[in-house]
C-alpha positions as CSV (number, residue, x, y, z in Angstrom):
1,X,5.8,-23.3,-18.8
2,X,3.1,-25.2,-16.6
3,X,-0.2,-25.7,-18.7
4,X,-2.7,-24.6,-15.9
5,X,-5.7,-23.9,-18.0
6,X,-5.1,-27.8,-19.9
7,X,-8.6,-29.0,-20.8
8,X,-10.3,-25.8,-20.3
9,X,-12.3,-23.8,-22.1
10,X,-12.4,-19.9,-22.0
11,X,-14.7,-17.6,-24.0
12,X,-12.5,-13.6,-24.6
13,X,-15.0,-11.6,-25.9
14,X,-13.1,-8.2,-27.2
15,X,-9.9,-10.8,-27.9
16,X,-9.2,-8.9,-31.4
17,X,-7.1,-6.0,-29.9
18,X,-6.2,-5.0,-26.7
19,X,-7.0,-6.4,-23.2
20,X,-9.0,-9.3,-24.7
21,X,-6.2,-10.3,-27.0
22,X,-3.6,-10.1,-24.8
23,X,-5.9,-12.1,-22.5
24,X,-6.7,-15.0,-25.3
25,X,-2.8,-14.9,-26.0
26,X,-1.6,-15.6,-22.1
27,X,-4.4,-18.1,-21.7
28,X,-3.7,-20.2,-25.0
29,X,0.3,-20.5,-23.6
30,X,-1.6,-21.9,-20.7
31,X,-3.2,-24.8,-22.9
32,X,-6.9,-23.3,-22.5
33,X,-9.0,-23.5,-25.5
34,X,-10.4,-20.4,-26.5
35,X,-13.3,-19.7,-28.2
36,X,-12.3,-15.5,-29.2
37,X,-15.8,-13.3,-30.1
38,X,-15.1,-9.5,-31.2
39,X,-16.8,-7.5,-33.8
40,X,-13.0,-6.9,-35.6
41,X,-13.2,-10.1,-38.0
42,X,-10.2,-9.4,-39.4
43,X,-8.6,-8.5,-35.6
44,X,-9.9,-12.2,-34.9
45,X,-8.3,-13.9,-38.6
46,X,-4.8,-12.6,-37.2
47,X,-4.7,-13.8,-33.6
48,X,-6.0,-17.4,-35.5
49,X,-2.7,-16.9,-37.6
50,X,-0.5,-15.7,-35.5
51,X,-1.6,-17.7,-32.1
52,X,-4.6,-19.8,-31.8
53,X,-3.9,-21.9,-34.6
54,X,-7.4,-24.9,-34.6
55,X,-9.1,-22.3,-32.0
56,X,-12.6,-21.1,-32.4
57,X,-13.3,-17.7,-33.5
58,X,-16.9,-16.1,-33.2
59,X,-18.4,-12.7,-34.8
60,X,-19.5,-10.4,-31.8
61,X,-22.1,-11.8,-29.0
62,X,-23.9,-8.9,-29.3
63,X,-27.2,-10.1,-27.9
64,X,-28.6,-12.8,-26.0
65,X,-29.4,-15.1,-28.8
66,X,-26.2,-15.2,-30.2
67,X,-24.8,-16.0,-26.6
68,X,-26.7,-18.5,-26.3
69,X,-26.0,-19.9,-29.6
70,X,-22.4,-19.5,-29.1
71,X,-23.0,-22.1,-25.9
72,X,-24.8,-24.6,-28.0
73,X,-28.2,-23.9,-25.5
């Protein structure tokens, strides 16, 4: 499988269940990096298991602050 997200970074907010997981899944077997935010922490502590393995995970960016935070501004 071609890597055609190597050396990128993608944020999946949501990436606990569902869509967003599914999403931070396919893009990690792409080579991205991704940084997954949901408000399920323990959603987030099995796709780190299971998939993302040295990948970020994030509590919910709820509010602006926290986004911000989240991109080091």
């Amino acid at each position: 499988m071609k890597k055609h997200f190597q050396n990128k970074i993608a944020i999946v907010t949501g990436a606990a269940s569902g869509i967003g997981r599914e999403l931070a899944v396919q893009l990690l077997s792409h080579g991205a990096t991704v940084i997954a935010t949901d408000v399920n922490l323990a959603g987030l502590e099995t796709l780190q298991s299971e998939q993302a393995a040295g990948n970020r995970l994030q509590d919910a960016v709820t509010d602006p602050a926290e986004l911000l935070a989240l991109l080091g501004l």
